[in-house]
N, C-alpha and C positions, 0 to 999 in steps of 0.2 A: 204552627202558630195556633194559639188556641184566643177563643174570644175574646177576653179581656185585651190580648194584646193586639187582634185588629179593630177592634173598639179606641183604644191608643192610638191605634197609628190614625186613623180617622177624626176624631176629635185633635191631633195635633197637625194633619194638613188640614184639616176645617180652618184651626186658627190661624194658621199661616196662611192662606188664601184671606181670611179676615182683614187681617195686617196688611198684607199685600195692597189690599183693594182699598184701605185708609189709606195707605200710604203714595197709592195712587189718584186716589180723590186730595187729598191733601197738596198734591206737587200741581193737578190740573187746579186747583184752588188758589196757590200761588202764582199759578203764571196768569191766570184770568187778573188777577187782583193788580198784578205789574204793568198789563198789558193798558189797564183800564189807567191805572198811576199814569205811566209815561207815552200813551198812546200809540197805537198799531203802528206806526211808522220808528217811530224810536226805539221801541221794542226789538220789530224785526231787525231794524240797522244792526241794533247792537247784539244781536242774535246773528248776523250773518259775516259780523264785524267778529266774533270771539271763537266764533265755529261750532257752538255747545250750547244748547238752549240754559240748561241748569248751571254752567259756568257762566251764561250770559247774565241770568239773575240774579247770580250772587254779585256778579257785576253791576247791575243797575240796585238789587240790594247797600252794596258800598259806597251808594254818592247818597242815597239819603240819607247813611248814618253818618257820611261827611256834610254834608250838606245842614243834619240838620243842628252839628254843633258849630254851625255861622249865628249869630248877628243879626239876620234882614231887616231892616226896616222900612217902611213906606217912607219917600222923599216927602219933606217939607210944602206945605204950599209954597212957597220961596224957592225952594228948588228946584221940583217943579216947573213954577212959570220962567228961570231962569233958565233950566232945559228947551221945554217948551219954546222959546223965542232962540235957542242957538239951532232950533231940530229947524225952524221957518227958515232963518235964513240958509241952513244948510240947502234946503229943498230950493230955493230962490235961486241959490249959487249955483245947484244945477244947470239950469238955463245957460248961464255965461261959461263955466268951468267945469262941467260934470267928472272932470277927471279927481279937482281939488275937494269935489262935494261927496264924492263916494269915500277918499281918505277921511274928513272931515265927521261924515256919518260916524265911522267903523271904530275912529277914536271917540265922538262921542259916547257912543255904547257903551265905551268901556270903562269911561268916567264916571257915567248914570251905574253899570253894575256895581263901583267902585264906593260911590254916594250909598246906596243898598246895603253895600254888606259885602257882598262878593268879594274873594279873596281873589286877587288878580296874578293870574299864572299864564301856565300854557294857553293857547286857545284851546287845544282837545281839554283841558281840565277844566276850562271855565264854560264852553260849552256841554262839558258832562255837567257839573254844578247846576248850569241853567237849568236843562232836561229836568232835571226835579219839579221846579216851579211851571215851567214854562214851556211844557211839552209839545202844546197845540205851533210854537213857533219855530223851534231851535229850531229846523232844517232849514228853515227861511233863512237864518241867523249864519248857520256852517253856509249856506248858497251863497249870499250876501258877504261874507270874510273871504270868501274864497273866488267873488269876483274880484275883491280891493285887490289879496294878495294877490292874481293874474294881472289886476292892473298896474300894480306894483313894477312887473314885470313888461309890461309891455302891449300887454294877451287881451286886454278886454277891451270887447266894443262898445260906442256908446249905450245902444242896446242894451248890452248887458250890466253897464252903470247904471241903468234906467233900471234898470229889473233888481241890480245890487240898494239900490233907495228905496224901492218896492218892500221889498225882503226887510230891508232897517226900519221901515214905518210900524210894520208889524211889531217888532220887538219893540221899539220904540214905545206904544203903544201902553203894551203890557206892564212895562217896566215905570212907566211915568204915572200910570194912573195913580190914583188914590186909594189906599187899601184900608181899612176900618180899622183891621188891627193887623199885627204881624203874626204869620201866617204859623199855625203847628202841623210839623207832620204826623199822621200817625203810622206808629211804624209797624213794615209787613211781615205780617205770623206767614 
């Protein structure tokens, strides 16, 4: 080999090391950037849920470009307050029926998502959908569904109705406030 061609070979792993090391800053850039989107709990779930960190983000990648060709819109003040006084008595009903207040919640929510925009499907598809918007809550939200459906069944303690009204407050919360305008994604490079 004579110099020019290990001058070559040098200059062509130089730039592939280059590349390399973009392309490495570029993937730790995208997953900071998702982590920060659907927050460390969401994230990992659905990283430990898929098996493949970078399969996993193209996965949470997939619901905001589903997501964000919905619709959402902030409920009415009307709606709203009309929410708002079915959530009161739900929580009141607690006390006497906590069995009927936990179904009561769980179909609420799904009315309120329904009033939004939300396209009403599966629960795994409408709590992926949520996770877009509402990251700080879904697990409260899956907790919460997943006491109804054990209660459904037979499985849940009061306890855990209490904890299942717990968990729907929060979303509740979120979903009913007031939003200034309807929200845009922006989407992840």
């Amino acid at each position: 080999m004579d110099g020019n061609t290990t001058i070559a070979i040098v200059v062509v792993l130089g730039a592939l090391l280059v590349i390399l090391f973009a392309v490495r800053i570029a993937h730790a850039h995208r997953s900071r950037k998702l982590r920060a989107r659907f927050g460390a709990a969401e994230y990992d779930r659905t990283v430990k849920t898929v098996g493949h960190r970078r399969k996993a983000e193209a996965q949470l990648e997939q619901r905001e470009k589903r997501v964000r060709g919905f619709t959402l819109t902030p409920l009415s003040a009307r709606d709203r307050e009309a929410f708002a006084a079915e959530w009161a008595h739900t929580q009141a009903q607690f006390l006497d029926t906590p069995e009927q207040a936990v179904t009561h919640a769980d179909q609420l929510m799904g009315r309120i998502m329904a009033a939004r925009g939300y396209p009403m499907s599966d629960f795994d598809q409408q709590s992926a959908d949520l996770s877009v918007d509402h990251p700080g809550v879904i697990q409260n939200y899956r907790t919460a569904h997943d006491i109804a459906v054990r209660h459904g069944k037979g499985e849940a303690t009061t306890e855990d109705m209490r904890q299942a009204i717990i968990h729907y407050r929060g979303l509740f919360e979120e979903l009913v406030e007031p939003v200034a305008e309807p929200r845009a994604l922006e989407p992840v490079r």
